[in-house]
C-alpha atoms as an extended CHARMM CRD file, in Angstrom:
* protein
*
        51  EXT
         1         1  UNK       CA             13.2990000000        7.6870000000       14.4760000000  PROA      1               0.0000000000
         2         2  UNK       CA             10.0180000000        8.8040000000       14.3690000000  PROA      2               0.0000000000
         3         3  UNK       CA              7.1220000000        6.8600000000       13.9370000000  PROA      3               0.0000000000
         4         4  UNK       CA              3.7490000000        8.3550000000       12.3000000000  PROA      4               0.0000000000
         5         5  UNK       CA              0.4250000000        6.6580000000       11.0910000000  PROA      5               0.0000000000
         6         6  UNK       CA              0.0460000000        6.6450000000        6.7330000000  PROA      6               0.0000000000
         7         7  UNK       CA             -2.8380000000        7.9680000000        5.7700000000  PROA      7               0.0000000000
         8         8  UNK       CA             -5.0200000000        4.4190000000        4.5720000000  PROA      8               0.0000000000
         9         9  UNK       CA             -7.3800000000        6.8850000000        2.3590000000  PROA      9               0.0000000000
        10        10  UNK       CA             -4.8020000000        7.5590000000       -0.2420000000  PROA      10              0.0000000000
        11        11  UNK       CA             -5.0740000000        3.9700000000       -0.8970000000  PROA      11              0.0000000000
        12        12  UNK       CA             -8.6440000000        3.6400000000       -1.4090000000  PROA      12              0.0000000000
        13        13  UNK       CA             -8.1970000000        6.8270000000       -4.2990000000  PROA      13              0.0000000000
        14        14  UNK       CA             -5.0040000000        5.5640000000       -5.6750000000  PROA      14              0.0000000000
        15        15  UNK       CA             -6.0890000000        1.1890000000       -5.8790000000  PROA      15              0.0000000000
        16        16  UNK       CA             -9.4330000000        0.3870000000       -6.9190000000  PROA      16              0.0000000000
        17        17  UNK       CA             -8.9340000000       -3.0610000000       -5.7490000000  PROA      17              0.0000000000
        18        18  UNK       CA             -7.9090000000       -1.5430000000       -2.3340000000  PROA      18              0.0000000000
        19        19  UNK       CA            -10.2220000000       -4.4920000000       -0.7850000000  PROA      19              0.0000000000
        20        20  UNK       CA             -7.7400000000       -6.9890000000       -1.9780000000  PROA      20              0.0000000000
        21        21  UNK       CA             -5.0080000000       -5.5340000000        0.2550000000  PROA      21              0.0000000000
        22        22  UNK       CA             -4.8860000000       -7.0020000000        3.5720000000  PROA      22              0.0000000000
        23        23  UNK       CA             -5.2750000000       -5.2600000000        6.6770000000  PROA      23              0.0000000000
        24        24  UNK       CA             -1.5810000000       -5.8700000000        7.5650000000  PROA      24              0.0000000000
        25        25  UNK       CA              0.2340000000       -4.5950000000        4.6370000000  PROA      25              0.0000000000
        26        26  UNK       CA             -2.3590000000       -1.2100000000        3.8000000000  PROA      26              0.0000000000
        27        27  UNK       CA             -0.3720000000        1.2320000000        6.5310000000  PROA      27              0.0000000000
        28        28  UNK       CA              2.9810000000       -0.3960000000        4.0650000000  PROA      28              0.0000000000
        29        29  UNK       CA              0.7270000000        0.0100000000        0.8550000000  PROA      29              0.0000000000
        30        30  UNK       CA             -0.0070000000        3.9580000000        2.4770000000  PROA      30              0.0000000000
        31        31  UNK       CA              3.4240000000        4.5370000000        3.5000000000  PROA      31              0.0000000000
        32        32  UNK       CA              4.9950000000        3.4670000000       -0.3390000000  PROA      32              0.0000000000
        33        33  UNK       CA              2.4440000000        5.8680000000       -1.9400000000  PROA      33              0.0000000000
        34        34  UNK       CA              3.0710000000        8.6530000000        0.1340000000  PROA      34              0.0000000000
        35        35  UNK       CA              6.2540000000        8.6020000000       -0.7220000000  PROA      35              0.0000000000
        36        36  UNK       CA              5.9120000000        7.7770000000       -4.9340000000  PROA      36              0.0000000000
        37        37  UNK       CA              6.6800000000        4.3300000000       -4.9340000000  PROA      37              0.0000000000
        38        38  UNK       CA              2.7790000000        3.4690000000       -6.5280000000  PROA      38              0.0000000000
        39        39  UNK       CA              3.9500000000        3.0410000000       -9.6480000000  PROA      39              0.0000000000
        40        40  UNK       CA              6.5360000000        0.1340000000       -8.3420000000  PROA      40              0.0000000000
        41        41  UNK       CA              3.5840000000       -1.4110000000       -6.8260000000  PROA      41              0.0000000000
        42        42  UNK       CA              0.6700000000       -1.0360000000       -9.3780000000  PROA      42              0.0000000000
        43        43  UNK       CA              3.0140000000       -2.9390000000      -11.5660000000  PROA      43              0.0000000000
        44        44  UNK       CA              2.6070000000       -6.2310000000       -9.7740000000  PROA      44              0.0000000000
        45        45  UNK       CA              0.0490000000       -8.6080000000      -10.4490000000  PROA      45              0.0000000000
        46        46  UNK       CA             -0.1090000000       -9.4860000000       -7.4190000000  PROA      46              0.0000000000
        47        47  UNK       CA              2.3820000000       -9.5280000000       -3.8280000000  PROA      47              0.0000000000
        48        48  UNK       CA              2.8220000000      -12.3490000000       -2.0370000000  PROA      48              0.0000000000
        49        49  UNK       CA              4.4270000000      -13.9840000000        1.0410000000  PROA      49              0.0000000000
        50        50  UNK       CA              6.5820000000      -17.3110000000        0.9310000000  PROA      50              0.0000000000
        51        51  UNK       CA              6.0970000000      -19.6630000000        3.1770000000  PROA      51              0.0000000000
């Protein structure tokens, strides 16, 4: 497998809240609209972790 770095700026043109994403989940964020899944996440209010 090989392992490449997202692009963070499509982010910051695609999410105008891109602020609200943490640091930790934007190369995910990146990664998911590189590859069409915005949509999926735009949807949600809001992503969380559970304890």
């Amino acid at each position: 497998m090989v392992a490449r770095l997202s692009n963070r700026s499509i982010i910051e043109a695609m999410f105008r809240n891109c602020a609200g994403i943490s640091e930790s989940a934007k190369d995910y964020v990146a990664v998911a609209v590189e590859n069409g899944l915005d949509e999926a996440i735009r949807m949600k209010p809001s992503i969380r972790r559970h304890p």
